[in-house]
GULUMPA-237783 format. One record per residue (C-alpha): residue in one letter; x, y, z. Coordinates in pm, 1 decimal. Last residue first. Layout:
<node resn="A" c1="X" c2="Y" c3="Z"/>
...
//
This chain:
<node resn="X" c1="744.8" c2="-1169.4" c3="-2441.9"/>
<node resn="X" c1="641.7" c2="-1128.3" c3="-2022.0"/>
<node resn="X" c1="313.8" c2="-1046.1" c3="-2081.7"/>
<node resn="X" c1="249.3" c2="-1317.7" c3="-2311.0"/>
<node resn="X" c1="405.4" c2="-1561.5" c3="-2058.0"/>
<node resn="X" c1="176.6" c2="-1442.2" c3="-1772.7"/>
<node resn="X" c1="-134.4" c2="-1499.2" c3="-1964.1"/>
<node resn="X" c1="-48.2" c2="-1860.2" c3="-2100.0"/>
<node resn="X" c1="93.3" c2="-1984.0" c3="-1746.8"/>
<node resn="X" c1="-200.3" c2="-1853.7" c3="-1612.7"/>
<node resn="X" c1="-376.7" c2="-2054.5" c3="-1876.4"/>
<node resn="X" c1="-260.9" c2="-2355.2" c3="-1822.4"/>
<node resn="X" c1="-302.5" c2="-2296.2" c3="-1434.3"/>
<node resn="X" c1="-611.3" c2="-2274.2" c3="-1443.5"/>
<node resn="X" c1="-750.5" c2="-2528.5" c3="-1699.9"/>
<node resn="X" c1="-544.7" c2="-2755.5" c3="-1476.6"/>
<node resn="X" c1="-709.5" c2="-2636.4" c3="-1111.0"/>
<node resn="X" c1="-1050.3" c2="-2707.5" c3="-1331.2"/>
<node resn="X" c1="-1329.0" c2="-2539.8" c3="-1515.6"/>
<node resn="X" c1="-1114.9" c2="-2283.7" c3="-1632.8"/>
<node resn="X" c1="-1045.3" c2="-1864.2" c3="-1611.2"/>
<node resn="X" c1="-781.7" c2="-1636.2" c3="-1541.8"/>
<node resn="X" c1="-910.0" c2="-1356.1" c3="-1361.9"/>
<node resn="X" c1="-741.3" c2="-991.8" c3="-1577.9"/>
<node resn="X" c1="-405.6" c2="-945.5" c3="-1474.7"/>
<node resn="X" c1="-201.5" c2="-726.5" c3="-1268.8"/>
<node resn="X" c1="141.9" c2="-596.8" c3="-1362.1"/>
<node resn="X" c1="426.8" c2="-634.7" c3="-1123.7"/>
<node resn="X" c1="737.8" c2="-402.1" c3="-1188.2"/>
<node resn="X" c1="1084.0" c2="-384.0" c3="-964.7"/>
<node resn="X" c1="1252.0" c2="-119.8" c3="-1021.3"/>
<node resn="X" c1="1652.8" c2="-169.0" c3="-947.0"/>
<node resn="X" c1="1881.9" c2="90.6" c3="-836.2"/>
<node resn="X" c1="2133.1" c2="-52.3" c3="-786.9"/>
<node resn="X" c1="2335.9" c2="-284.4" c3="-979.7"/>
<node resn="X" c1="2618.1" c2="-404.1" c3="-745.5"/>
<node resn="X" c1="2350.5" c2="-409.5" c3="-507.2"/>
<node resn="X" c1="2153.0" c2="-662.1" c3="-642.3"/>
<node resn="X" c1="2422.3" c2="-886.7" c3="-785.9"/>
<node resn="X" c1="2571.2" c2="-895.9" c3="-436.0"/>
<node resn="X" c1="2231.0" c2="-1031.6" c3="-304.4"/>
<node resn="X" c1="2213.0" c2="-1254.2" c3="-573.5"/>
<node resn="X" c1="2576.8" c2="-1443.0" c3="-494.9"/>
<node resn="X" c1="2491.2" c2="-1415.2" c3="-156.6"/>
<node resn="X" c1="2151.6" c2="-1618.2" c3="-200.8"/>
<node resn="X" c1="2346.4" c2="-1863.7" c3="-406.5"/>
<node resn="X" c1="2241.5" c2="-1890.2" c3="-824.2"/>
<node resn="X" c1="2154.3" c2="-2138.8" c3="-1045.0"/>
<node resn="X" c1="1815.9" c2="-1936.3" c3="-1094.1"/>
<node resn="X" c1="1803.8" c2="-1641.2" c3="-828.9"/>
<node resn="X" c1="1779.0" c2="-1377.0" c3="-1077.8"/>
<node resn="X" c1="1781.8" c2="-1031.8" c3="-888.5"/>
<node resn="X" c1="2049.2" c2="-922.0" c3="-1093.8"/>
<node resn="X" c1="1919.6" c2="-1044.7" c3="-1456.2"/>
<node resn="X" c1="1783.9" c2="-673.6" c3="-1529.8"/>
<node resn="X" c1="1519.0" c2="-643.0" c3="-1856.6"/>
<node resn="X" c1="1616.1" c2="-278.2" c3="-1982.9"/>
<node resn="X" c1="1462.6" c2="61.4" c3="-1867.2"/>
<node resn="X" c1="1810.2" c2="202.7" c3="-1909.9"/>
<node resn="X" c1="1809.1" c2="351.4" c3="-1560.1"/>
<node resn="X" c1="1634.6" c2="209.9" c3="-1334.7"/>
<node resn="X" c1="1748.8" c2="-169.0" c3="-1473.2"/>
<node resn="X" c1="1443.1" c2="-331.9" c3="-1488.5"/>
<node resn="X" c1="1290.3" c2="-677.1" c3="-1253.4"/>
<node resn="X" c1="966.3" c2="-834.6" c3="-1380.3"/>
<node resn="X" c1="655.5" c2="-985.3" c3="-1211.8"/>
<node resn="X" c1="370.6" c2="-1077.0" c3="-1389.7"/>
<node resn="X" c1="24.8" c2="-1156.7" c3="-1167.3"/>
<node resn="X" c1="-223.4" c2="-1365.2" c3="-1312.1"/>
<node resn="X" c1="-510.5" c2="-1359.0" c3="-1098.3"/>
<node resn="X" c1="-748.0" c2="-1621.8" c3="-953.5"/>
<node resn="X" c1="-1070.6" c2="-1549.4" c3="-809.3"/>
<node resn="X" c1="-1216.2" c2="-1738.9" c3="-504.6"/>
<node resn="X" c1="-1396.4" c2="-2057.7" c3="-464.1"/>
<node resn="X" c1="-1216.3" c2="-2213.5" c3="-120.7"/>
<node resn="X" c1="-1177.9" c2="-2516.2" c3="-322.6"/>
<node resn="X" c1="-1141.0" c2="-2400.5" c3="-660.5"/>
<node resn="X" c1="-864.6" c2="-2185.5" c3="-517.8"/>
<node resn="X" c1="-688.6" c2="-2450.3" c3="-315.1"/>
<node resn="X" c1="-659.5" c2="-2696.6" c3="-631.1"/>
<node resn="X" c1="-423.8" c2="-2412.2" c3="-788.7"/>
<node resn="X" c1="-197.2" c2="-2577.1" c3="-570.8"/>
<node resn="X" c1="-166.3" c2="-2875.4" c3="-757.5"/>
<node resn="X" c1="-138.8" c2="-2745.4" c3="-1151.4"/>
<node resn="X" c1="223.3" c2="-2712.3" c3="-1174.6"/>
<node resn="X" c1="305.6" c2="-2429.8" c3="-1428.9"/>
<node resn="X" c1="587.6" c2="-2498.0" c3="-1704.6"/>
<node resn="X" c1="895.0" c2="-2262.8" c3="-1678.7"/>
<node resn="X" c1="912.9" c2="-1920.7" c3="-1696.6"/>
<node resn="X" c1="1099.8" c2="-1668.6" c3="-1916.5"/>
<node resn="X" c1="1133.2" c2="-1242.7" c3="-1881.1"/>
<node resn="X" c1="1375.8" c2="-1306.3" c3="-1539.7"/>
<node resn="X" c1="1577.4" c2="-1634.7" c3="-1521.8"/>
<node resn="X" c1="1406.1" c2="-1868.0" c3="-1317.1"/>
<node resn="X" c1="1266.7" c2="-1940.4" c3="-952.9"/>
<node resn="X" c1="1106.6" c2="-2273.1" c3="-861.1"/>
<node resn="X" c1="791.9" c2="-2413.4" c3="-829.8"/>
<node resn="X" c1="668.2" c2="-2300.0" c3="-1147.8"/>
<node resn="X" c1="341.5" c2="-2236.9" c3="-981.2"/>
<node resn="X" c1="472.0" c2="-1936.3" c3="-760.7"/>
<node resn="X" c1="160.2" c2="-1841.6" c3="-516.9"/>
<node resn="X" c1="18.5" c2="-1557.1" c3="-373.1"/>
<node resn="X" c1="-268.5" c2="-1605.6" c3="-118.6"/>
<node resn="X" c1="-527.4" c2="-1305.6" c3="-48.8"/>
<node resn="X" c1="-694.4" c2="-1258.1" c3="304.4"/>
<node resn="X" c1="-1006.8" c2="-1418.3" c3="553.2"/>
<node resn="X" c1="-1090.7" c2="-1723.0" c3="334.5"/>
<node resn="X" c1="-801.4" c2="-1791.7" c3="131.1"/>
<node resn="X" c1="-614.4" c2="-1857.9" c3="425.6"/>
<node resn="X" c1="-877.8" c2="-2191.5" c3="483.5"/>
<node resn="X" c1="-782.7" c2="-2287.7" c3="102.2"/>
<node resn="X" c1="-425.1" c2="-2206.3" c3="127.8"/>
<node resn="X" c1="-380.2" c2="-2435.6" c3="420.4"/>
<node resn="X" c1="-570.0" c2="-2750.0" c3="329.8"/>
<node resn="X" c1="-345.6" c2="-2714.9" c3="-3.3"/>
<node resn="X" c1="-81.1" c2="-2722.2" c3="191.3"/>
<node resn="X" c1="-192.3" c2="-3006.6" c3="349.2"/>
<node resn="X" c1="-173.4" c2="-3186.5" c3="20.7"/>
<node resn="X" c1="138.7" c2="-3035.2" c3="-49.3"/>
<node resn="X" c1="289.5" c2="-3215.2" c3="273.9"/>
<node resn="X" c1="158.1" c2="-3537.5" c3="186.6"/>
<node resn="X" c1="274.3" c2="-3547.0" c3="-196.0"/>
<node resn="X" c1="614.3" c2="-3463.6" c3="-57.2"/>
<node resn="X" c1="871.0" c2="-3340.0" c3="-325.4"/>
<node resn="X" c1="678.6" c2="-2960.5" c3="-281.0"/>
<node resn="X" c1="797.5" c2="-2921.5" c3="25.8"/>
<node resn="X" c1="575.4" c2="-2645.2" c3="184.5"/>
<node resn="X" c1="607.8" c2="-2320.8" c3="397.2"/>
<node resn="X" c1="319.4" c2="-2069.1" c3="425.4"/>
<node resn="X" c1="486.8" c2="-1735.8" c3="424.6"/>
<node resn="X" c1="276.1" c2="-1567.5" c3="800.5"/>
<node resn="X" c1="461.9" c2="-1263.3" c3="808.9"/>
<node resn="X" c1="681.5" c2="-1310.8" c3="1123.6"/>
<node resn="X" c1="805.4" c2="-1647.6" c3="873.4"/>
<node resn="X" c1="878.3" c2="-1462.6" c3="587.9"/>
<node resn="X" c1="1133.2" c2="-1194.3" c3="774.7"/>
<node resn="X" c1="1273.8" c2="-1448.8" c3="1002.7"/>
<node resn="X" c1="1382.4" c2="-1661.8" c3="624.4"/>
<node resn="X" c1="1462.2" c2="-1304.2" c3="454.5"/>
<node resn="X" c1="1714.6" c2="-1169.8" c3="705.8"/>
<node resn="X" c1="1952.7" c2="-1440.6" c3="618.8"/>
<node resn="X" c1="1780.0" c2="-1775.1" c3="417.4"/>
<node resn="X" c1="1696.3" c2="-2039.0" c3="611.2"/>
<node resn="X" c1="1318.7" c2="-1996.6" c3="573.8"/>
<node resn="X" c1="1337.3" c2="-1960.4" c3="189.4"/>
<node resn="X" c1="1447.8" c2="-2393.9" c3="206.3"/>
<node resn="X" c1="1122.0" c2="-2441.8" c3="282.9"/>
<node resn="X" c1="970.1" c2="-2372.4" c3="-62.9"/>
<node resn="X" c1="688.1" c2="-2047.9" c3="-60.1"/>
<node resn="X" c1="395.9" c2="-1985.1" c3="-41.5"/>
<node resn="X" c1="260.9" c2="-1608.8" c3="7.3"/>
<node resn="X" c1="40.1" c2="-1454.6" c3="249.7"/>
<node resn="X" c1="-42.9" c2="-1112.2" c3="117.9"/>
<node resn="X" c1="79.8" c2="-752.1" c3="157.6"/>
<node resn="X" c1="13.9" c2="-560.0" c3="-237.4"/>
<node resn="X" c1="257.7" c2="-313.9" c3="-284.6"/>
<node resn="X" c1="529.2" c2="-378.1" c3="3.1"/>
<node resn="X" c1="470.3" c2="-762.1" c3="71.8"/>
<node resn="X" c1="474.4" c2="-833.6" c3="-329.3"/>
<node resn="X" c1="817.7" c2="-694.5" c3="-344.7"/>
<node resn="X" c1="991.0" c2="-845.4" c3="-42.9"/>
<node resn="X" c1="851.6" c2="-1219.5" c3="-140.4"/>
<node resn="X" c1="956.2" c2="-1172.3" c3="-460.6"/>
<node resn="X" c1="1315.4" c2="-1068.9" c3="-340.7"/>
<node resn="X" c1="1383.0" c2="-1409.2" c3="-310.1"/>
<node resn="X" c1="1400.0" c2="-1449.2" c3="-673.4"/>
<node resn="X" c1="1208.9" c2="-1488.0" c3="-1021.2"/>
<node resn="X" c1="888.9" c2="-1667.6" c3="-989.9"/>
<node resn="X" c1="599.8" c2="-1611.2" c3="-1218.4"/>
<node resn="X" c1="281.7" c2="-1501.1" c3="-1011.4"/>
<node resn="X" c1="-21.6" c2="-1648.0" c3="-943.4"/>
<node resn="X" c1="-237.9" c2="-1439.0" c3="-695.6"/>
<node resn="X" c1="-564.6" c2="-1643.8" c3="-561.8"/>
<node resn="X" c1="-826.5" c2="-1402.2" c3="-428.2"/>
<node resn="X" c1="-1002.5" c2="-1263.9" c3="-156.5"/>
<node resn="X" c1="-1228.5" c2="-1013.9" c3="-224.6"/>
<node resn="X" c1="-1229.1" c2="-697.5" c3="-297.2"/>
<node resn="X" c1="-1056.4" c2="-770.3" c3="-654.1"/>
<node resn="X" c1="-731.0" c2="-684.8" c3="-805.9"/>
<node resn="X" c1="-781.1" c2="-507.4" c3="-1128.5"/>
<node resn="X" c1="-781.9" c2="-152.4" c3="-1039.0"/>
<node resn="X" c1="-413.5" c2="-216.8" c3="-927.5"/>
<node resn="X" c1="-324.1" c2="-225.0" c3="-1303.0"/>
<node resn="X" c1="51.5" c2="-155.9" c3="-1261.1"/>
<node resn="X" c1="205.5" c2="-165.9" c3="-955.1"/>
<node resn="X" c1="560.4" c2="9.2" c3="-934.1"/>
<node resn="X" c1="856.3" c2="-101.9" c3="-676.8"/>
<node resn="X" c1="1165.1" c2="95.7" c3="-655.0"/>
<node resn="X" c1="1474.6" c2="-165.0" c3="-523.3"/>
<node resn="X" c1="1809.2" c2="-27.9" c3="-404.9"/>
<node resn="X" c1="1887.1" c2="-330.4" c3="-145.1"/>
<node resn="X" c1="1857.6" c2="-69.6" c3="150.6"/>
<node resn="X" c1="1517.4" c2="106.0" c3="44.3"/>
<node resn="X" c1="1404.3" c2="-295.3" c3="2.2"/>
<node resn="X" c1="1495.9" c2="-345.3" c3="294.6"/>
<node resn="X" c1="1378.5" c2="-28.3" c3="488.2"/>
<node resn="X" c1="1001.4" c2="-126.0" c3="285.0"/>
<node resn="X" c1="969.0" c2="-442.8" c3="421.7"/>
<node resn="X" c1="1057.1" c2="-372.0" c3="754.0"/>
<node resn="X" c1="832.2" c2="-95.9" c3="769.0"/>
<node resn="X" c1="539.7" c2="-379.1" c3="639.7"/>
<node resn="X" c1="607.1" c2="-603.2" c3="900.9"/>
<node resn="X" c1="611.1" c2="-366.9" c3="1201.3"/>
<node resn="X" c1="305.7" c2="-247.9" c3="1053.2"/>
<node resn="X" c1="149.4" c2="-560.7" c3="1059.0"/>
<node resn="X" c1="247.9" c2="-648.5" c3="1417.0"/>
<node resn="X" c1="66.6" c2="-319.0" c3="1470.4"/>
<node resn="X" c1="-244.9" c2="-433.2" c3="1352.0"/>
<node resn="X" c1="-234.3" c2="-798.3" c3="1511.1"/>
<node resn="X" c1="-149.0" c2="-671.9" c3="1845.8"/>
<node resn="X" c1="193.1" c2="-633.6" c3="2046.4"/>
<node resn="X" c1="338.1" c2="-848.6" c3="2267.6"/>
<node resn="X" c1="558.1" c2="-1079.7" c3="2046.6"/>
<node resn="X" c1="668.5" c2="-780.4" c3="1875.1"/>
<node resn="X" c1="852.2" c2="-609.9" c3="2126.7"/>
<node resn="X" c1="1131.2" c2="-812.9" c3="2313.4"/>
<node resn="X" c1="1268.4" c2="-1096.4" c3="2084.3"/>
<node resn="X" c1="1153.2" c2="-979.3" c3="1753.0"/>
<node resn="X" c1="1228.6" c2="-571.1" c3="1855.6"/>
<node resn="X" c1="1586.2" c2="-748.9" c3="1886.2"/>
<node resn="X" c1="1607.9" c2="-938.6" c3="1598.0"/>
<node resn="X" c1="1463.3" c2="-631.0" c3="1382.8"/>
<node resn="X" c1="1756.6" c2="-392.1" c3="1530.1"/>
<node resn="X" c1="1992.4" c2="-684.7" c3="1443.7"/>
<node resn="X" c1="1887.9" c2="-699.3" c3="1068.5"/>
<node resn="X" c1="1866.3" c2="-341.3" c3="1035.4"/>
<node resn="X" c1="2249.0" c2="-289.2" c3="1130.1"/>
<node resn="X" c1="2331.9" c2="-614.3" c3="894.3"/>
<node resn="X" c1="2133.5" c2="-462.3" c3="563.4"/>
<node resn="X" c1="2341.7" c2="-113.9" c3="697.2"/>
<node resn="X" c1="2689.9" c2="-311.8" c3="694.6"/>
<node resn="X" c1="2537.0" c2="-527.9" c3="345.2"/>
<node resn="X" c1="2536.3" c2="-145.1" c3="180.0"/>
<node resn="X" c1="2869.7" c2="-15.9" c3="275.8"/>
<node resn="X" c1="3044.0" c2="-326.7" c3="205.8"/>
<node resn="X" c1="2886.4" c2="-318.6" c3="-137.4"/>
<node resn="X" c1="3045.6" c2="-7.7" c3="-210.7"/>
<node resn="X" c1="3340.5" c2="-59.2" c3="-44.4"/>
<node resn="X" c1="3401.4" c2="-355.7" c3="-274.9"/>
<node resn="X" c1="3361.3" c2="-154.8" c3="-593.2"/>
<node resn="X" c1="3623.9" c2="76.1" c3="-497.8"/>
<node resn="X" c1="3850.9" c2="-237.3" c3="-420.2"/>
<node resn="X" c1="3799.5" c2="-362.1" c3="-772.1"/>
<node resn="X" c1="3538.3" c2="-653.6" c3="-841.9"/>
<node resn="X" c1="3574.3" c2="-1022.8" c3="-939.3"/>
<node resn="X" c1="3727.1" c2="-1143.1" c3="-574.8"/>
<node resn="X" c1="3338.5" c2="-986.7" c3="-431.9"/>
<node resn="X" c1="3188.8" c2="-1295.1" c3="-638.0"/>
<node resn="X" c1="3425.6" c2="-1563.7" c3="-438.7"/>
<node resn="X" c1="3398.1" c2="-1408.1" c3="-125.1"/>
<node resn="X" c1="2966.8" c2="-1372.2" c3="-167.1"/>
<node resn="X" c1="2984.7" c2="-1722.0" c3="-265.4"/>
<node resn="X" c1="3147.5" c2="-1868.0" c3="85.5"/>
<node resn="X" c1="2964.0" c2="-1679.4" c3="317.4"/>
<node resn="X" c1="2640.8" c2="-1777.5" c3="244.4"/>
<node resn="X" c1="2696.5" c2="-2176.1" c3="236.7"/>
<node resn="X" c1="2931.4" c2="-2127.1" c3="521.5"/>
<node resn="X" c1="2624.0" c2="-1949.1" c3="711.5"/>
//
């Protein structure tokens, strides 16, 4: 909690007092809805079905991001497939995981250190975020095991970069994980995801979680509310291998993004 705690003082010491109330106001409701999910998590949810366990999810999902200021827009949903499929998506912040899981709900992977994060760690883990250290050559192996069986009954979304960076620029894709889709033999789709300010339409840095604390972002993010919150489907990438793949994700996604 230190590690929270402490960056979200030493950000809030930049702003004036009127400034302050306004994000006081905000993280008071974010801790309000917080609570009410840890208690419908200790008594409720654990007995009810797979449908409305889903729902629970996907309210949650949407009150947070109603909280944090974000409007979400899909672009090209007539691309994504019946199927199952392999998303690939540039990674940008923690609120990812929030954004995909209102417009298009899917199992995503993520590091382990996103479990520890407030609200978002209890959040990913009630809706199934598949958890791997990506240092460990055994532990993405099984996570490659993992993806592939998922892939089977419901879509996977994955970050390649393995890491989150500055919004509009990515980093070089790791090829491993695409493994899982030639595996389970399902189509993979570049998916670009980009954060605007509402207002001015321009490129917004708040949700950035590059070189950044979780408090530090989550200030950032209401500070500069509203945010939209854009991800643009794209065409099946194509190769003969989990290299050829990602290679030309990573091409796809960083033409959409220049």
């Amino acid at each position: 909690m230190e590690g929270f705690i402490t960056p979200v003082l030493n950000i809030l010491n930049k702003y004036p007092s009127s400034k302050l109330v306004h994000i006081a106001y905000w993280m008071v409701l974010i801790l309000v809805k917080t609570l009410s999910i840890a208690l419908v998590t200790s008594f409720y949810f654990p007995f009810a079905n797979s449908l409305r366990k889903e729902s629970y999810i996907q309210s949650w999902v949407n009150d947070y991001l109603s909280l944090l200021g974000v409007q979400t827009e899909l672009v090209n949903e007539e691309l994504i497939p019946a199927q199952s499929f392999l998303f690939v998506a540039n990674h940008v912040s923690w609120l990812d995981f929030f954004v995909l899981q209102s417009l298009k709900p899917s199992r995503v992977v993520a590091k382990a250190e996103i479990a520890n994060l407030p609200f978002v760690g209890k959040l990913a883990k009630l809706a199934g975020v598949i958890f791997t250290d990506r240092h460990k050559a055994i532990a993405v192996k099984g996570t490659i095991k993992t993806i592939a069986s998922a892939l089977e009954r419901s879509p996977v979304c994955i970050f390649p970069e393995g890491t989150t960076h500055l919004s509009g620029e990515i980093l070089p894709f790791k090829s491993c994980l695409f493994e899982s889709a030639v595996i389970a033999q399902v189509p993979v789709i570049p998916l670009v995801i980009k954060y605007v300010e509402l207002k001015t339409g321009e490129r917004s840095e708040a949700p950035s979680y590059f070189h950044a604390s979780f408090g530090t972002t989550l200030v950032r993010i209401l500070m500069n509310r509203p945010i939209k919150a854009i991800l643009e489907v794209c065409p099946p990438a194509t190769g003969k291998d989990r290299r050829e793949l990602a290679n030309n994700c990573q091409r796809i996604i960083y033409n959409h993004l220049s």
